[in-house]
Each structure stands twice: as structure tokens, then as C-alpha cells.
KEPAVEX-499660 format. One record per residue (C-alpha): x, y, z; residue number from 1. Coordinates in pm, whole numbers, padded with zeros to 5 digits. Layout:
      x      y      z drenpa
      X      Y      Z    NUM
...
END
This chain:
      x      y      z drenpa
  15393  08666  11541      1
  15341  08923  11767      2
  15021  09181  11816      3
  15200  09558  11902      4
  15045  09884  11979      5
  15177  10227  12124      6
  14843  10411  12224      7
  15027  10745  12077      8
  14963  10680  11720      9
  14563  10681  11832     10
  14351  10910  11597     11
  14011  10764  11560     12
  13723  10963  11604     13
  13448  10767  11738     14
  13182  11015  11728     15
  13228  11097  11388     16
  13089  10752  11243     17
  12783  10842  11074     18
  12465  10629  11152     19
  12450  10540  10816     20
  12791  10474  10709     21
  13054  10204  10780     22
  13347  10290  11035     23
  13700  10416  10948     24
  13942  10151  11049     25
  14092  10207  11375     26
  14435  10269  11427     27
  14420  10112  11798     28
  14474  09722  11801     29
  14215  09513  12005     30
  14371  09401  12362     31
  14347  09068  12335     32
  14049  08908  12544     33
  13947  09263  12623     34
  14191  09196  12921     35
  14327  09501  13054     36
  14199  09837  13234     37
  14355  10108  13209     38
  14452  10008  12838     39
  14855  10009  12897     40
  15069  10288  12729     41
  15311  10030  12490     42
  15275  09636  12492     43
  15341  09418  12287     44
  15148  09069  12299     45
  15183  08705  12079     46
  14983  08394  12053     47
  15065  08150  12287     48
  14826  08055  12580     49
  15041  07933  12919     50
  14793  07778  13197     51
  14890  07956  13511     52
  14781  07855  13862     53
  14715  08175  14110     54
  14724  07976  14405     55
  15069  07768  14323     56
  15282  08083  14205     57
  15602  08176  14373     58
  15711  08542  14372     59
  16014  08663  14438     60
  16051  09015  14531     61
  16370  09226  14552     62
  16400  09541  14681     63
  16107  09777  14737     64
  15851  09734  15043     65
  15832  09373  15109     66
  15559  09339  15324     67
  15349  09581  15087     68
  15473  09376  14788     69
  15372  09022  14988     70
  15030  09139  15046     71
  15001  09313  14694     72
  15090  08936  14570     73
  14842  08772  14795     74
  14621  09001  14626     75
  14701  08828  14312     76
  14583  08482  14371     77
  14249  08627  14550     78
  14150  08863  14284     79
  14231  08626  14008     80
  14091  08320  14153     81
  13745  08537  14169     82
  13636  08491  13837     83
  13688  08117  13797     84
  13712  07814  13938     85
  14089  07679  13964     86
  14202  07317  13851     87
  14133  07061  14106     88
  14381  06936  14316     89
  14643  06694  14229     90
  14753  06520  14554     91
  15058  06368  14373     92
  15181  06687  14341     93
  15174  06819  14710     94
  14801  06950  14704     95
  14847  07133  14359     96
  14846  07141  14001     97
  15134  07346  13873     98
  15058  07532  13529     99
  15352  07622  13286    100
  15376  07961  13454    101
  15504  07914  13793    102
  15729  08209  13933    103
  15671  08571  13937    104
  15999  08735  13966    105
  15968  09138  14158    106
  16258  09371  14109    107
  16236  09729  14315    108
  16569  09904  14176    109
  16547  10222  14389    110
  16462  10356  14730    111
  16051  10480  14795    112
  16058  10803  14937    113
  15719  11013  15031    114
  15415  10900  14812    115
  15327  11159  14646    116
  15680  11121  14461    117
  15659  10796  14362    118
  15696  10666  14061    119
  15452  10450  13925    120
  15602  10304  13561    121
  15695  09958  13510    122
  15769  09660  13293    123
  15612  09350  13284    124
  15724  09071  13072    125
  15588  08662  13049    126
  15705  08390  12913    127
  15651  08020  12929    128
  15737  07980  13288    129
  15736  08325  13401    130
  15645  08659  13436    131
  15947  08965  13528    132
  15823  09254  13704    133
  16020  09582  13757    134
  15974  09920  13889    135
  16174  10153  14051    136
  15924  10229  14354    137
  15739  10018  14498    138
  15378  10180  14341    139
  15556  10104  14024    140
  15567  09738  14150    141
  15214  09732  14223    142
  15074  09886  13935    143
  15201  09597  13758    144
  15105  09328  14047    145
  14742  09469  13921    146
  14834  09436  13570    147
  14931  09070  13618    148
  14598  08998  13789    149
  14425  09127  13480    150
  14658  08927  13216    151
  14517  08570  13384    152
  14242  08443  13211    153
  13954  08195  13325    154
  13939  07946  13080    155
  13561  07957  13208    156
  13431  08258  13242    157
  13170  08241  13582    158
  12794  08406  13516    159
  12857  08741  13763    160
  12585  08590  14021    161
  12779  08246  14029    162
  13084  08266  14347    163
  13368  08126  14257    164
  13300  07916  14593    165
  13292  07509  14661    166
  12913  07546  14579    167
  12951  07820  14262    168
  13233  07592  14097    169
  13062  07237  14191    170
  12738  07414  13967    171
  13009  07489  13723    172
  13142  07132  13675    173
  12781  07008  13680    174
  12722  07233  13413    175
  13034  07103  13190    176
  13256  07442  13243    177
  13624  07330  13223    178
  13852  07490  13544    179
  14210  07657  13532    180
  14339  07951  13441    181
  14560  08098  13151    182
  14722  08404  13013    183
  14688  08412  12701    184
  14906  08529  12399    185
  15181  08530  12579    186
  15448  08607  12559    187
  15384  08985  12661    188
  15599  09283  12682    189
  15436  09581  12884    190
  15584  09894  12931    191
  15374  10185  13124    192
  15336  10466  13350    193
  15053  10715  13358    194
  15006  11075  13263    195
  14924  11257  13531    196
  15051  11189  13836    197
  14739  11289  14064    198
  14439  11037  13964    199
  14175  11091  14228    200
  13817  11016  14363    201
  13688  11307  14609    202
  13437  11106  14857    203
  13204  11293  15102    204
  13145  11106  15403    205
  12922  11417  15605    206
  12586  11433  15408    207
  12573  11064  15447    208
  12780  10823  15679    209
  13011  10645  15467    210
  13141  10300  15710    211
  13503  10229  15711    212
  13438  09904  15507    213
  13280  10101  15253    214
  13601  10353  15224    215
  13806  10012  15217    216
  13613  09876  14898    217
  13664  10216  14732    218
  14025  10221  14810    219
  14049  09843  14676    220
  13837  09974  14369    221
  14082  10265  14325    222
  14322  09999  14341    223
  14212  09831  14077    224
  14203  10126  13836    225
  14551  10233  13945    226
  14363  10570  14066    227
  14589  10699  14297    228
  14404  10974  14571    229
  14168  10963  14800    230
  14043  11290  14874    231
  13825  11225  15183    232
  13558  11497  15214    233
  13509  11403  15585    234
  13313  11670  15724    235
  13066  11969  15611    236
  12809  12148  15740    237
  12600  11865  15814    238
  12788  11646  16051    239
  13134  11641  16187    240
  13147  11248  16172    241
  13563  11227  16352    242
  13692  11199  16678    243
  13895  11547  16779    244
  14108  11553  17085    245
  14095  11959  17050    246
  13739  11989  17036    247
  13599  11671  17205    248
  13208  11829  17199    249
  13288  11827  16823    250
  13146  11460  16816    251
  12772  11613  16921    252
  12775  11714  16532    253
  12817  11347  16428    254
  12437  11190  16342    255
  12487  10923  16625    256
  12773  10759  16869    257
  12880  10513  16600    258
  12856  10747  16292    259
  13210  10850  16412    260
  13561  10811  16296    261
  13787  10725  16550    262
  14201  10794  16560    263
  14202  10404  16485    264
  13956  10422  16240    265
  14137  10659  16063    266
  14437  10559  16062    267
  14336  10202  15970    268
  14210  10373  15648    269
  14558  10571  15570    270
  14742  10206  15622    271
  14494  10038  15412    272
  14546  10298  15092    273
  14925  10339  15153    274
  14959  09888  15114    275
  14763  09999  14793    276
  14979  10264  14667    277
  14725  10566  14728    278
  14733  10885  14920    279
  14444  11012  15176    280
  14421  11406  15158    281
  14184  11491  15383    282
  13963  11786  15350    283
  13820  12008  15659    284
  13653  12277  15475    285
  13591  12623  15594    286
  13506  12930  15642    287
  13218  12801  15434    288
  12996  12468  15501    289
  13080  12575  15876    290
  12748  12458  16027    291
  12877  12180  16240    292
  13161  12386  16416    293
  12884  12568  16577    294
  12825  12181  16791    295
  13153  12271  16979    296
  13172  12503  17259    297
  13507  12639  17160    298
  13389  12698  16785    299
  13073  12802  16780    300
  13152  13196  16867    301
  13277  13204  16537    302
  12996  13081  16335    303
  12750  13262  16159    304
  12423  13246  16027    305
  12366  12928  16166    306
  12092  12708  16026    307
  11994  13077  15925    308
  11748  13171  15621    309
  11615  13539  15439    310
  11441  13720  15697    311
  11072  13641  15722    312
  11111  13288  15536    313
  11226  12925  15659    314
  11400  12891  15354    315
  11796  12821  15373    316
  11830  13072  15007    317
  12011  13284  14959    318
  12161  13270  15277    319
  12380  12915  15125    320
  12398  12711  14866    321
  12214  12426  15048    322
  12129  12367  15382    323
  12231  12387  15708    324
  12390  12718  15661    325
  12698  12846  15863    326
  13014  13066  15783    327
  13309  13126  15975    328
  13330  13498  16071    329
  13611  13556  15898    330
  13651  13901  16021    331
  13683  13765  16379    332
  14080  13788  16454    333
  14016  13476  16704    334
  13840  13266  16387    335
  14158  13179  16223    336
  14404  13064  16560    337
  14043  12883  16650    338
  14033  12679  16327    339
  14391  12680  16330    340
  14389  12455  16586    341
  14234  12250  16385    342
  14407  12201  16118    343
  14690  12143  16360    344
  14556  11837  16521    345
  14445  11700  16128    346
  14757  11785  15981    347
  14939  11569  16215    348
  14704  11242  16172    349
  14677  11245  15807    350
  15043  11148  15741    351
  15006  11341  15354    352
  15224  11613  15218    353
  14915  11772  15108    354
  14615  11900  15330    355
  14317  12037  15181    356
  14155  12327  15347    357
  13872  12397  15146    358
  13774  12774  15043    359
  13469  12723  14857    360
  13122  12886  14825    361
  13135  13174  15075    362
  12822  13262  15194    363
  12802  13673  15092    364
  12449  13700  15194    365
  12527  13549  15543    366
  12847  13778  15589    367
  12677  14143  15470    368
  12353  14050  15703    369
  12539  13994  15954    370
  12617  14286  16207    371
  12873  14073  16389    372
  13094  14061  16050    373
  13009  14448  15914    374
  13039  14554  16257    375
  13432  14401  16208    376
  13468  14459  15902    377
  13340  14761  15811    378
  13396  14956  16104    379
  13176  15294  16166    380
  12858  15141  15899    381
  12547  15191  16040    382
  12355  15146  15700    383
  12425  14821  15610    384
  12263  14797  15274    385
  12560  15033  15165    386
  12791  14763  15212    387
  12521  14475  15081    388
  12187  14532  14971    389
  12003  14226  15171    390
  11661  14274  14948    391
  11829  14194  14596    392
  12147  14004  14717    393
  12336  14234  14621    394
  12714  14328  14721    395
  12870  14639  14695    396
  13205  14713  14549    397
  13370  14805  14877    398
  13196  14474  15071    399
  13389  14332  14793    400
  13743  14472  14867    401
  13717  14487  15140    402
  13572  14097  15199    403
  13907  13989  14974    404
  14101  14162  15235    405
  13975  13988  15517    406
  14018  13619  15392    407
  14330  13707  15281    408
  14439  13777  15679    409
  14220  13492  15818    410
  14321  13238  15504    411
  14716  13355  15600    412
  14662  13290  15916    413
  14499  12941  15948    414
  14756  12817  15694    415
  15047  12851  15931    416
  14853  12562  16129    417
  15013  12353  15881    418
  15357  12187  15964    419
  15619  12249  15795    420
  15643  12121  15408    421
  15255  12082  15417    422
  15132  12194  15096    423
  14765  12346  15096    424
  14510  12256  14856    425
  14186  12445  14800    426
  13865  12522  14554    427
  13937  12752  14306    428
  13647  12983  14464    429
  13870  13129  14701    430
  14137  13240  14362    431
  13909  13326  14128    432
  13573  13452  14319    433
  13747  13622  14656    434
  14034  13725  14514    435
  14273  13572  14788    436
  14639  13481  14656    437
  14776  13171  14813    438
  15167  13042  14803    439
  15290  12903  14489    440
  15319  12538  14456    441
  14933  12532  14637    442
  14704  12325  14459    443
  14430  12474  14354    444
  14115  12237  14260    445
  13845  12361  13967    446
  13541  12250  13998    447
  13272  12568  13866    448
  13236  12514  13488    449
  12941  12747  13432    450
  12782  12846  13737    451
  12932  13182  13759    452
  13086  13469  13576    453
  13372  13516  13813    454
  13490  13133  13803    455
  13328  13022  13459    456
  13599  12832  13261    457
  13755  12838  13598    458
  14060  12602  13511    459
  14193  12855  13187    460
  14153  13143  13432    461
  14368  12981  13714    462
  14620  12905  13427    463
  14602  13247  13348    464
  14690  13317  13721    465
  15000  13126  13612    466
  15095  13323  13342    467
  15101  13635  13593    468
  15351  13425  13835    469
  15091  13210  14079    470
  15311  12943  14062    471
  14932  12710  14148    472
  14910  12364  14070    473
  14558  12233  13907    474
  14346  11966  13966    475
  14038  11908  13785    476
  13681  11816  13933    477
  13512  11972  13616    478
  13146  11950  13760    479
  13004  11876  13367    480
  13240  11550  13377    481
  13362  11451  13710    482
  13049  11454  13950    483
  12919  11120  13959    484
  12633  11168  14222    485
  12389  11305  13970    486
  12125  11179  13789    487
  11862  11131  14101    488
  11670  11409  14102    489
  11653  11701  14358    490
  11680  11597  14735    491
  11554  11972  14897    492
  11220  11978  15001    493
  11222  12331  14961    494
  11238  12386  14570    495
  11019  12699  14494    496
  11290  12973  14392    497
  11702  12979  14390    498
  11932  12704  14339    499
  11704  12457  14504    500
  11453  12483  14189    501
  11385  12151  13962    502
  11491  12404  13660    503
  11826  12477  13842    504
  11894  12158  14024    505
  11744  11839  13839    506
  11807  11969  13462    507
  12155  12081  13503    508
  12311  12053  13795    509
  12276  11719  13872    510
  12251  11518  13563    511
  12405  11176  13504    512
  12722  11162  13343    513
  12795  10880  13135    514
  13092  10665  13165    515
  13128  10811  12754    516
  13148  11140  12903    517
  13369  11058  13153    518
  13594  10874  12933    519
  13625  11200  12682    520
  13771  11444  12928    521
  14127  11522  12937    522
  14208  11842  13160    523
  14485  11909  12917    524
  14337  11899  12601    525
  13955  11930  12610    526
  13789  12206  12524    527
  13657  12394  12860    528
  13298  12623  12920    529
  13287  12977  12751    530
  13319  13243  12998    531
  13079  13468  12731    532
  12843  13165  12766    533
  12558  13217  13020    534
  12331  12925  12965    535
  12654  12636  13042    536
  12611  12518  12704    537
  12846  12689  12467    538
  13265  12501  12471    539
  13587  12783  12454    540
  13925  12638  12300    541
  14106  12432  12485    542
  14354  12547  12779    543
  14620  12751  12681    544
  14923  12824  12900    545
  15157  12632  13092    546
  14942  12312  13105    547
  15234  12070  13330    548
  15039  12280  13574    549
  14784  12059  13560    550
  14859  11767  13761    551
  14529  11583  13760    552
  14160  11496  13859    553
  13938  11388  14060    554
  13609  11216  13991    555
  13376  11356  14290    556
  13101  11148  14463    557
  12910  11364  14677    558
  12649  11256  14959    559
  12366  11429  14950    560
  12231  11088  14800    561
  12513  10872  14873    562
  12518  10650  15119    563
  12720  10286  15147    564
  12449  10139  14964    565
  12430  10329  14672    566
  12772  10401  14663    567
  12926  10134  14408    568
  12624  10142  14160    569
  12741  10552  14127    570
  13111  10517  14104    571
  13145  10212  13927    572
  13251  10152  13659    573
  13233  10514  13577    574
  13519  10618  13757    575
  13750  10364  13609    576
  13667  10576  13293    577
  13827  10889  13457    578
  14114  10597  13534    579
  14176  10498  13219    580
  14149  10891  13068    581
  14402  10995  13299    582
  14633  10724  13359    583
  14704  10676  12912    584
  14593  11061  12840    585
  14950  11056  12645    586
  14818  10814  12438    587
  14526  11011  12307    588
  14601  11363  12218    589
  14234  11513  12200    590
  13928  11258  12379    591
  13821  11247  12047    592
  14097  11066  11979    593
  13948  10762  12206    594
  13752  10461  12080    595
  13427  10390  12262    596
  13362  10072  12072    597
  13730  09944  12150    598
  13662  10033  12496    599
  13367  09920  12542    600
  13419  09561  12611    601
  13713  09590  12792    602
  13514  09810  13062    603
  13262  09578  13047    604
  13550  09307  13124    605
  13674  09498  13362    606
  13337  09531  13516    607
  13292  09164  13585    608
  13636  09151  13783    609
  13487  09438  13970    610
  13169  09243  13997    611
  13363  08889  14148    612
  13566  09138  14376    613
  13241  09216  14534    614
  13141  09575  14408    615
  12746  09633  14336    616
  12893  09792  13993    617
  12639  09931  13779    618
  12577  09714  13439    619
  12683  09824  13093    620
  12464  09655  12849    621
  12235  09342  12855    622
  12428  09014  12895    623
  12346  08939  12515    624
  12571  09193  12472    625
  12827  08977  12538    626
  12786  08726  12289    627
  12587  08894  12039    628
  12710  09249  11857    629
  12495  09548  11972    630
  12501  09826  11762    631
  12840  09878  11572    632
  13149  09677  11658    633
  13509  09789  11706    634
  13659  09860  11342    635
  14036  09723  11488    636
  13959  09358  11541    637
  14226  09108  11358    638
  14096  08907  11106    639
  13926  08573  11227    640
  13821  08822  11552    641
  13527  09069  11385    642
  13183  08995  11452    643
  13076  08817  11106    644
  13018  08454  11167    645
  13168  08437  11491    646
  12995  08538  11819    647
  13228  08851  11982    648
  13311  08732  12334    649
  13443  08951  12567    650
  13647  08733  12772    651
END
């Protein structure tokens, strides 16, 4: 007998159990073992256990990107091997004991072109003796390499703070856990490919150095989740931590000599994601965050307002956002070839079709106190409070037109830095709030869902862009789902007035977001912020246009209290939430639609692979948890499986 599910037929409602009722029954049936993350599109699954040995299987690959593929298998035995100890050797048998699964047969039927093209579906099958891989690209192939690595089972689940090292599995015998691996209920039949086709994590690396090790793990953690971008944030305001052969002084903005990216470095990390299946866009933001162009000889000219404040104060408001201030002076005709040059020298080391330019929070205050802009763009004022009143922050109608006009010349202009069959990405600030128009097929990345009238429910209004012939593509950073930094309280020392306030900062802006919350948003089919809403709480319908715009997401991780450290603990194992949302969205047509309680344990599964992979993931639940039910339990578990009289393992 076989266990089947196809994720489509998903209804439940897992918010609307009552405290005091019992659950509906779910329509989703329980993985088995809790094994897999993201939660496959269609499998089926039986009831026979095969032992399996990760360090004795032979794979043979056809087609595809061999070397990728032989590392991706390599991969395999390491990950797997991670959360158990392996049968000891049989020296009869050349050094190893061969389970009934033995061969893991790779089949790449078509030719990988550029990667953000691939295609990333598959099937996996096992049997007895086997498992059969195919995929048409080679991401397709390693999708389900990652899949595999999930499906094999310790028959002995190691405590998280036991290695699965000489010592770790020596304690392990001594403590009468048996060794070996399976995969259980076999045989399996897996057919998937994910929703959207851009899965991202947008990772700042300027407010705090990030290490290349540390972008590594993320990339292998991305991995793991099948997550498929890395948008590298690698500079702002704060420090320009990457070598430049255009600017060399550039590297005075970095926080020390080895806070630096080198060419090497760089590309090292580009090699490392691609052998994974994932894209680096990179990201050199302006004419906003422009404070650390001002470090290079060459730049600096063009900068504005640096490290400036409101006259008479040492405050950075409302000059920016946050400190150190800086903005391009956009009205400069030599800002753009400057910058330009650039993106030029970027564009050509990040190998990408896609280069993101940035285009978000322009500093108005900095721009209409600034004579060096009026005096360029408004030619002939001599009042400048008729063009922006400085004393209540105020912009005029024709600083207004007249600022959309500008950009729209310097934004123009910078973009023909990019090569040929570049595609730009930017915020959605420089759409919605400036007013600039940008080619169609750009992407254009929401982020703002409240802050602002002009870019409130900022992902409908680009769709309705759309409707009017944009032509943009969308990817969601929704900042009420997707920022993950949150939750630690205001970092600005200055906190009196303006958005560095505890009201404004620590009660809204930067409030934890649960790996629930995470989990519920679809870009497609949840309902966004009401533009009539001023206070961020109130939810419009859901998007309504041409929604095969939207392309994707991106769960941000910004730095301001991020460093390598900390970084983990905040992105995992929420962001395999976004994963999982993204990758099987098809299978659940509202997040309503989505189970926490069948979820639940197979995060917390997949947070103990994360855990033996070495990640400093954040915990779930107590370890009882495990064992023991905690609260209510999953309403889909077979017969035999509920909690009742037996204790609900995960694993």
C-alpha cells in the first residue's frame, strides 16, 4: 500500500481551530518521518524501509554538469552521514557494509543554458536497490540530489550537541544507539518543481562585515532549502567593503584592510553558489545610501550632504533615513558617467543576467537644502524654500517634477553602464515615489508595505503600472513578512524624534517575524496593506492584475545588527519558511490554506539537519517537544501514527 498526496487539493485552515474545539481533519497526508523540506509538490511513498549506506553509494550521472553533479553527490554522503553514525566497517567486504540501496542513477536530458533559465523540476524514484534521478538541467538534478539527502534516515537519531565524529558515535554505541542508515517507506515516487522561479535571501554585508565563510554557509543553507538567489547587498553608506580597480581609494570606506572583498574573494563566492545551483545579483545602490562614495577621490564631488544633519542639530533626521547620510547629486550631468563607471567594472565581475542598482529612499531633505542640487536643478531660485520648505520638510510641487525629471536623465544614463542583455533590478521607490519609468522586463523589488502614502501596498500599485504597459517584473521583500533582522530593539543612539524613535523603530519597524508569519505569505495570493490605512494595520484584497508578473521573493537580512555571529540564529530556520512558501505556493492556493501543525515537525526536522550541517539555527520548541505532544497535534496522521498512546517522534 502506498501513502499519496498532491499538495493542490490542500484546504485546511489552521488558524481557524478554535481553542476549545477539536481540529477539522486535514486534507494534507503526514510526510512520513517528517522527512522532507520544502514539502514536495506530488509524491507518492509505501512502507518498506531499505538500509542505505551514504558512504558506499555509486552514482551514475549522465548528461548535465558533471563536475557540479560529482560534488553535489559528495554532498550527499557528507550531509547525510551528519546526523548519524554509519554501520561499522566490514573488512570482508572491502572496508564497507553495503545496504540494499546501492546505486544512484543521474539522468540530465537537456543542455543548461544561463541560470536564471534553468529549470529546476525533477523526478526521483527508489526502489530496493536504487534510487533514479532525472531533470532536464542540471539545477533540476540537484534539487533532487538535496531531496535524496533528506529521504535517508538515521536509524538513530544523534542529540543536536552529539558530532557524528569517532568520539560522538563511540558515546553513541556506549549508550546502546544502533548505527546505519535507511530510507524509509520506500518505494517513493517524487515529482516536483517550484512556483516561482526567483526564491531569494537579500544579505547586507556593509552595516556589518559579513566573512566569506559566513556567505558560504548561507549559500550551503540556501542550498538546502532549494532557495535559489543571493542578492548580495555589498555596500551602503556605511562601508564600501570590495576591491575596485576604477576607484582603488574606494577601499578607505571599508572598516579595516581585511574587512575587504577581493576579485578572488568574490569570485570564489559566485563559483561556490553556481556548484549549488544559485545566482549572486549583486546590489551597488545609489543615488541614495551614497555616503561611502564620498571615501574616493573620483566620487566624492558628487556626494551630498555627507554625514550631514538639520541645521543647528547633530542629528542625522530628516536629512536620511539612518545614518551616515549621503546622496548622489543627481542633478550633476558628471554623477551618472561617474557611477557609471561603476556599474561597468561590477557588471562585468558578477557573471548574472541581472544587476541590481538600487533606487531607494532618496534623501529630499538633503537634495532641496542643498544649493549645489537647486542651483542645477532649479536654475535662476534664489529662495529656496519655494522649491522645499527646509523648516517643515516640506517639498513643493515643482521640486517634485521637476526632481522626477532629473533621475529620470541620471537613472537613463547610469543604466547604459550595463552590458548588453543586463537586466536592471531596483526598489520600487524609484517607480512608485519618484516617478521614474524604467525598461520593461526590469525587475522591480517591493519592499514599503505601510510606510508611505505614495508606495503603501506598493506591490498592487506596481501591478497596476502593468496594467498601463510597464512591462516590470516583481519581486517581493514585503517588510511585514520578509525582514528577518528585527526583533532587537533600536540600534540609534539618537532616538528623540523621527524615524529613529522607540515608537517608530522598536514597535513596528523592527519586530520579529515568526517563522508562522513567514510561512503564510504568498506574493500571489495574500492579502497586501491598505493604501487608505495610515496606522500599517488594516489588509486590502489580494493582488489583482497580471500576477505571472510576480516572479518571487526575497527574505531580507539586514546588518545593522547582523554580524557573522548572529547571523544563523536570524535566518534560520525562518527563511526555509519563505523556502517552502515559495517553492510549493501551487500547492496552497491562499496561506491559509497551509498547516502549521503538519509543518511543524518537519521544520523542526529539518532544523536538526541544519543543526549537524553546522548552522547556529535558532530552536523551535523544547526538546520534549519531540517526544511528547505540545499543544494540538497534526489532524492528518494515519492511524497507528496520532499522538494517543504512542509518543509522536519526529524523526
Amino acid at each position: 500500500m502506498q501513502l499519496s498526496v498532491i499538495l493542490a487539493a490542500t484546504t485546511l485552515v489552521a488558524s481557524v481551530f478554535a481553542a476549545d474545539a477539536a481540529p477539522a481533519v486535514s486534507p494534507l497526508t503526514k510526510v512520513p518521518h517528517n522527512l522532507l523540506w520544502p514539502r514536495p509538490q506530488n509524491w507518492t511513498a509505501g512502507t518498506t524501509d531499505n538500509t542505505i549506506n551514504p558512504q558506499a553509494l555509486v552514482f551514475n550521472i549522465v548528461g548535465g554538469d558533471q563536475a557540479k553533479l560529482t560534488k553535489a553527490a559528495n554532498r550527499v554522503s557528507t550531509n547525510a552521514l551528519a546526523v548519524g553514525c554509519n554501520v561499522l566497517p566490514s573488512y570482508g567486504c572491502s572496508g564497507q557494509v553495503y545496504g540494499d540501496i546501492t546505486t544512484v542513477s543521474v539522468t540530465v536530458s537537456g543542455t543548461d543554458g544561463d541560470l536564471a533559465d534553468a529549470d529546476e523540476s525533477y523526478t526521483l524514484d527508489t526502489t530496493s536497490s536504487g534510487v533514479t534521478i532525472t531533470a532536464v538541467h542540471t539545477v533540476g538534478a540537484l534539487r533532487a540530489l538535496e531531496t535524496l539527502t533528506q529521504l535517508i534516515k538515521p536509524v538513530s537519531k544523534l542529540p543536536d550537541w552529539i558530532a557524528s565524529d569517532a568520539a560522538g558515535c563511540a558515546a553513541a554505541d556506549a549508550a546502546g544507539l544502533a548505527r546505519g542508515f535507511v530510507v524509509p517507506n520506500g518505494p517513493w515516487h517524487i515529482v516536483d518543481k517550484p512556483s516561482y522561479s526567483y526564491r531569494g535571501v537579500s544579505l547586507d554585508t556593509s552595516r556589518n562585515y559579513i566573512p566569506v565563510s559566513a556567505i558560504k554557509r548561507t549559500l550551503d543553507g540556501l542550498a538546502a532549502t532549494k532557495l535559489n538567489v543571493l542578492h548580495w547587498h555589498i555596500v551602503d553608506a556605511t562601508s564600501f567593503p570590495v576591491v575596485s580597480t576604477t576607484y582603488p581609494d574606494l577601499a578607505t570606506a571599508a572598516y579595516d584592510a581585511l574587512s575587504v572583498y577581493s576579485y578572488d574573494d568574490v569570485k570564489d563566492v559566485i563559483a561556490y553558489a553556481a556548484d549549488r545551483g544559485i545566482r549572486v545579483i549583486p546590489e551597488f545602490d545609489t543615488p541614495a545610501h551614497a555616503n561611502a562614495y564620498s571615501f574616493s577621490k573620483g566620487l566624492a564631488p558628487y556626494v551630498l550632504c555627507v554625514n550631514g544633519g538639520a541645521a543647528g542639530t547633530t542629528s542625522f533626521w530628516p536629512t536620511c533615513p539612518e545614518p551616515p547620510c549621503g546622496n548622489v547629486n543627481i542633478a550633476d550631468p558628471g554623477a551618472a558617467p561617474a557611477f557609471g563607471a561603476l556599474v561597468k567594472e561590477y557588471s562585468a565581475l558578477f557573471t548574472d543576467s541581472v544587476f541590481h542598482m538600487g533606487g531607494d529612499e532618496i534623501e529630499r531633505f538633503c537634495l532641496g537644502t542643498s544649493k549645489e542640487y537647486v542651483n542645477l536643478a532649479h536654475p535662476g531660485v534664489t529662495d529656496f524654500n519655494t522649491v522645499f520648505n527646509a523648516s517643515t520638510n516640506t517639498p513643493s510641487a515643482t521640486f517634485e517634477k521637476q526632481l522626477t525629471a532629473t533621475y529620470q536623465v541620471y537613472a537613463d544614463t547610469i543604466r547604459k553602464a550595463l552590458p548588453a542583455g543586463k537586466v536592471a533590478q531596483y526598489w520600487e521607490d524609484i517607480v512608485l515615489s519618484e516617478g521614474v519609468t524604467v525598461p520593461a522586463g526590469s525587475i522591480i523589488q517591493v519592499w514599503n508595505s505601510w510606510d508611505n502614502t505614495a508606495q503603501k501596498n506598493s506591490l498592487q500599485k506596481v501591478l497596476d503600472l502593468n496594467a498601463k504597459g510597464a512591462g516590470y517584473k516583481i519581486v517581493d521583500t514585503n517588510n511585514d513578512y520578509y525582514y528577518l533582522d528585527g526583533g532587537s530593539g533600536a540600534w540609534l543612539t539618537d532616538r528623540g524624534f523621527g524615524p529613529g524613535g522607540d515608537s517608530w523603530k522598536e514597535n513596528y519597524w523592527t519586530k520579529y517575524k515568526t517563522w508562522q508569519r513567514v510561512y503564510t505569505h504568498d506574493p500571489r495570493t495574500s492579502a497586501q496593506e491598505n493604501t487608505t490605512d495610515t496606522v500599517g494595520t488594516g489588509l486590502a484584497g489580494k493582488p489583482k492584475g497580471d500576477l505571472s508578473a510576480i516572479i518571487g521573493a526575497s527574505a531580507a537580512i539586514w546588518g545593522e545588527k547582523i554580524d557573522a555571529n548572529n547571523l544563523d540564529i536570524k535566518l534560520w530556520p525562518r527563511a526555509a519558511a519563505a523556502a517552502e512558501a515559495l517553492w510549493s505556493a501551487d500547492a496552497f492556493p491562499t496561506p491559509d490554506a497551509k498547516d502549521f501543525f503538519e509543518a511543524q515537525p518537519r521544520l523542526q526536522v529539518f532544523r536538526d539537519r541544519l543543526i549537524s550541517r553546522g548552522f547556529n539555527a535558532e530552536a523551535l520548541q523544547p526538546f520534549w517537544c519531540n517526544y511528547n505532544q505540545c499543544g494540538a497535534a497534526f489532524s492528518g496522521y494515519p492511524a497507528g501514527l496520532a499522538f494517543g498512546n504512542q509518543k509522536p517522534t519526529y524523526w
